[in-house]
C-alpha positions as a printed NumPy array, in Angstrom:
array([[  2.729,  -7.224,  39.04 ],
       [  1.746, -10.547,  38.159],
       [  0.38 , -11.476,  35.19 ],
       [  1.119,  -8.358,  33.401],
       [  3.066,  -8.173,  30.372],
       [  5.791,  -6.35 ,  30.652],
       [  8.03 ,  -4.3  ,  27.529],
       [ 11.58 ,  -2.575,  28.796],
       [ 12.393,  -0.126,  26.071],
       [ 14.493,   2.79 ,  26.02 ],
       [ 14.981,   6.703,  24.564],
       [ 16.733,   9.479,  25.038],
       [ 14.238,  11.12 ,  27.189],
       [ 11.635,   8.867,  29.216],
       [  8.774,  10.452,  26.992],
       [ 10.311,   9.177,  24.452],
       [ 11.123,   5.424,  25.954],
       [  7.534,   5.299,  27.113],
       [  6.286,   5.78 ,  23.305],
       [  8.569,   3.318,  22.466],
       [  7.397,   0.535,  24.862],
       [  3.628,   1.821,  24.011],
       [  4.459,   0.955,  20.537],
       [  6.003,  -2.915,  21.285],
       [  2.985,  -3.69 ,  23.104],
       [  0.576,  -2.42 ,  20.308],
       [  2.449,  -4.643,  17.949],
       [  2.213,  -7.757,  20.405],
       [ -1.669,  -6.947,  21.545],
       [ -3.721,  -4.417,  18.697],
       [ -6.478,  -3.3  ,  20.26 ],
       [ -5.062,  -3.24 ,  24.007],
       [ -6.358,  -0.734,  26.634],
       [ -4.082,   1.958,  26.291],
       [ -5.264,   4.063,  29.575],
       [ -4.881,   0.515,  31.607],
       [ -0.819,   0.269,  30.805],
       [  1.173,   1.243,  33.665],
       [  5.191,   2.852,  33.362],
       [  8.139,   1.956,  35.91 ],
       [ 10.715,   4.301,  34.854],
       [ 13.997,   2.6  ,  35.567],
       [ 16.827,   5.527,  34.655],
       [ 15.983,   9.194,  34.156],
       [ 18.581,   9.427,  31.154],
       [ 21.974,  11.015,  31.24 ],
       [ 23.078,  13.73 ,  27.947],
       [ 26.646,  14.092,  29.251],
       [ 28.603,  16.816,  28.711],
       [ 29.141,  17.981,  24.827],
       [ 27.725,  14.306,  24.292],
       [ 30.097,  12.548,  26.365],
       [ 28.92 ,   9.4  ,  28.895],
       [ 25.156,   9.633,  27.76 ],
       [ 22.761,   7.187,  29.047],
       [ 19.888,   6.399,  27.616],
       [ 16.654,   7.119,  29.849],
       [ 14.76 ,   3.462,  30.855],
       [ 11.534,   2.49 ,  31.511],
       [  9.734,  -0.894,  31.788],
       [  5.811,  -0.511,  30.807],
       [  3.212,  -2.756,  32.279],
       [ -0.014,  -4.355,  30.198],
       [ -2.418,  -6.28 ,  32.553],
       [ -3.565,  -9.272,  31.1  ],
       [ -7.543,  -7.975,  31.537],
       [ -6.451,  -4.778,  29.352],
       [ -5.686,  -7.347,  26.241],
       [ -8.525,  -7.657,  24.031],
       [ -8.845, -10.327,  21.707],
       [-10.31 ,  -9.584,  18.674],
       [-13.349, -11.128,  17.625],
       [-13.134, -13.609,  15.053],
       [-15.556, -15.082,  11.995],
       [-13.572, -17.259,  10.306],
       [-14.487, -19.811,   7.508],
       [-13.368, -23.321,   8.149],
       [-10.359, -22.967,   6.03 ],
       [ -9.703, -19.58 ,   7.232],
       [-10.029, -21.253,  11.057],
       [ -7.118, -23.758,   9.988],
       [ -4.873, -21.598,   8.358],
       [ -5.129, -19.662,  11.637],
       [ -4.508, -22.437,  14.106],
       [ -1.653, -23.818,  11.69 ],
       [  0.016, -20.265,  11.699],
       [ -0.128, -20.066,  15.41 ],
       [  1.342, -23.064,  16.049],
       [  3.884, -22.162,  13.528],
       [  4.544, -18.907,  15.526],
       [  5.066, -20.867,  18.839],
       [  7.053, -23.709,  17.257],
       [  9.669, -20.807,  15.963],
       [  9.857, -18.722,  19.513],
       [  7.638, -16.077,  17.799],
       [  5.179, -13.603,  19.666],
       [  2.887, -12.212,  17.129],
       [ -0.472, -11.9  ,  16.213],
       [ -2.38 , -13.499,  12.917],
       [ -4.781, -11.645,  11.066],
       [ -6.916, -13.01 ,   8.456],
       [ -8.146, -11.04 ,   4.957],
       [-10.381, -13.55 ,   3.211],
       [-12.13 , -13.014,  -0.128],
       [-14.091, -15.439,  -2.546],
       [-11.196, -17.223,  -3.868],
       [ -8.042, -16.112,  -1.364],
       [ -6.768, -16.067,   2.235],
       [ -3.856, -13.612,   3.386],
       [ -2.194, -14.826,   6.323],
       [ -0.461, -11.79 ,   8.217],
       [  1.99 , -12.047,  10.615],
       [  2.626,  -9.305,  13.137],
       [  4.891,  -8.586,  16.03 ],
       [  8.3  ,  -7.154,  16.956],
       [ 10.287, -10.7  ,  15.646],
       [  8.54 , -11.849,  12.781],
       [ 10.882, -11.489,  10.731],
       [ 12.341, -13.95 ,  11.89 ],
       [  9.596, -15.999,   9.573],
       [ 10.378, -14.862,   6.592],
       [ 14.115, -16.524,   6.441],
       [ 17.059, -16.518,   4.075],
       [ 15.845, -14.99 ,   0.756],
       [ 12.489, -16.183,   1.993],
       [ 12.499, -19.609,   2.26 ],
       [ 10.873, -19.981,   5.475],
       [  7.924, -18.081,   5.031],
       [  7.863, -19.968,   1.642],
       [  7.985, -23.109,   3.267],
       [  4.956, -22.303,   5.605],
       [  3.128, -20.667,   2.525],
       [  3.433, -23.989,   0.724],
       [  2.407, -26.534,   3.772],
       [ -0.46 , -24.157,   4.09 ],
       [ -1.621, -24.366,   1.   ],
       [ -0.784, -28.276,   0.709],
       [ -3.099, -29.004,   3.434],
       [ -6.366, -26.427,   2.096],
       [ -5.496, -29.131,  -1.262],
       [ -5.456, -32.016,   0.983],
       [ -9.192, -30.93 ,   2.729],
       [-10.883, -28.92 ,   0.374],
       [ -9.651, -29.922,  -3.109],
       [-10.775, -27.671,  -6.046],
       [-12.93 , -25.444,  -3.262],
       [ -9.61 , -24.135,  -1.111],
       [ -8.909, -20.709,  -1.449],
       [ -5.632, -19.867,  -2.453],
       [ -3.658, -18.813,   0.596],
       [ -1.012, -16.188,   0.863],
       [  1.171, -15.59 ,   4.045],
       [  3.021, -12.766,   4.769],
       [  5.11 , -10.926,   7.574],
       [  6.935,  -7.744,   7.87 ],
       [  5.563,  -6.512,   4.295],
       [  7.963,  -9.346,   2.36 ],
       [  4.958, -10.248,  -0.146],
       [  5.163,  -6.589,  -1.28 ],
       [  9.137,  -6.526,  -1.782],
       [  8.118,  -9.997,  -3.538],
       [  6.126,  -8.525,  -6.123],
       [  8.465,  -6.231,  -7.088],
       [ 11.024,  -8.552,  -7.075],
       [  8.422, -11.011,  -9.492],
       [  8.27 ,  -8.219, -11.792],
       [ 11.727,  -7.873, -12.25 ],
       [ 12.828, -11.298, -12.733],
       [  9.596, -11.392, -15.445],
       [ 11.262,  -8.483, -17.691],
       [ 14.356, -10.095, -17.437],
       [ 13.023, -12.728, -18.367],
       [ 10.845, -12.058, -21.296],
       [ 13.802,  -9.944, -22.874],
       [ 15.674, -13.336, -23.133],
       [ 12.852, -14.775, -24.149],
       [ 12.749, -11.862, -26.908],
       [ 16.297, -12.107, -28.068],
       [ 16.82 , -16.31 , -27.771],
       [ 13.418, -17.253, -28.893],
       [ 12.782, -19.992, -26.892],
       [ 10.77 , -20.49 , -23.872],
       [ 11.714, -20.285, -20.466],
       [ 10.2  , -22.071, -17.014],
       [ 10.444, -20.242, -14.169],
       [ 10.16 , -22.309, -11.072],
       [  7.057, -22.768,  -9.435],
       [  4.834, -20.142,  -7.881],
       [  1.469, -20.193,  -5.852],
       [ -1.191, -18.846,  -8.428],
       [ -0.904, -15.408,  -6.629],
       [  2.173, -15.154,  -7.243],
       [  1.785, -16.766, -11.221],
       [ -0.683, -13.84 , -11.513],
       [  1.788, -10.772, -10.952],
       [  3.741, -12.529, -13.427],
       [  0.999, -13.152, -16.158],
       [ -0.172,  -9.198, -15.438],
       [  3.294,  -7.812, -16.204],
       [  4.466,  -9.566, -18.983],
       [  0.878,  -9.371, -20.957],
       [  1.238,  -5.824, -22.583],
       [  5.228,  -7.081, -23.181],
       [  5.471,  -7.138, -27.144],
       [  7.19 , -10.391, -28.54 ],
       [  6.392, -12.523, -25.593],
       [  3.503, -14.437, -24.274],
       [  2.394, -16.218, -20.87 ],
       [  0.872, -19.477, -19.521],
       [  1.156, -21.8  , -16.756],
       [  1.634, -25.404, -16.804],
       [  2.125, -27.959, -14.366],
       [ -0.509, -29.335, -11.796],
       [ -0.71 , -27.902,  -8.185],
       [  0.871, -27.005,  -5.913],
       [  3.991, -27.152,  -8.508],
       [  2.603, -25.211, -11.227],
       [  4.938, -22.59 , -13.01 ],
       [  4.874, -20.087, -15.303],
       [  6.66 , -20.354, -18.617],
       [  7.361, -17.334, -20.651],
       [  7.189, -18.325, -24.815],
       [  7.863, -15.719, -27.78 ],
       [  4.734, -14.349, -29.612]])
């Protein structure tokens, strides 16, 4: 079948290898033709007996390239670069995944999506760091004080993030507390500076600002 995408995924029954393949393909392509994706089942599946020597059943599903649809797009002109950027990001890294775009008055999230992209994100997220920061580097470089600050994300990591943010700003407003002196905590993008600010601002003895110029500016943490 050429020019089809093809996904080889397996299950313990083929009903249940088909879903599975259905489901790789809806990560790679949202918004495919479902009725248009065709199943070669390779192996029926073996149980055994009492569990012993079971094979998995095997199938390999087909996607015609017609049956992809590409979503229609209405980007703004930073919006448009952050998207090209990430792609080429994607391609340069071996990554098949898709980039969606959630743009309000002041912000861009950047979200990765696809069966390896995690591979993006990196040891303790320092990859997807690293991309967060050129993007945002470059909206500095072309649009100055009008960019939007941009957030990219991948395999929910922003929301683990946050929580992690939240944690290391308790910790670090009750050392703040008990040392009384301030504390700088290494530099953040201004979304990130803002789950910070929000967390620690009903904390009694401790108060919040930011300092620094972008895209190095950090939050320090000061008693009350």
């Amino acid at each position: 079948m050429t020019g089809d995408v093809t996904v080889e995924a397996t299950g313990e029954t083929v009903g249940e290898a088909k879903w599975t393949a259905l489901r790789d393909l809806e990560l790679r392509h949202p918004g495919l033709d479902k009725s248009a994706v065709r199943f070669e089942v390779v192996a029926e599946g073996e149980r055994g007996l009492l569990g012993v020597g079971y094979e998995p059943a095997r199938v390999v599903a087909h996607l015609p390239e017609a049956a992809i649809r590409t979503p229609v797009v209405d980007d703004s002109d930073q919006a448009g670069e952050a998207r090209a950027l990430m792609s080429r990001v994607l391609a340069a890294l071996g990554i098949e995944g898709r980039v969606d775009i959630l743009e309000s008055a002041d912000a861009l999230t950047v979200t990765c999506s696809g069966p390896d992209v995690a591979i993006l994100i990196g040891r303790h997220g320092q990859t997807i760091d690293a991309v967060q920061y050129l993007l945002n580097a470059i909206a500095h470089r072309l649009h100055g004080e009008e960019r939007k600050e941009v957030t990219v994300d991948a395999a929910g990591y922003r929301e683990r993030r946050r929580s992690t943010l939240e944690s290391l700003a308790v910790r670090t407003a009750q050392q703040v507390r008990a040392s009384g002196e301030r504390v700088e905590l290494d530099p953040m993008t201004a979304v990130e500076r803002k789950v910070v600010h929000l967390k620690l601002k009903e904390f009694d003895g401790v108060e919040t600002e930011s300092e620094g110029t972008e895209p190095n500016r950090y939050v320090v943490v000061l008693p009350a």
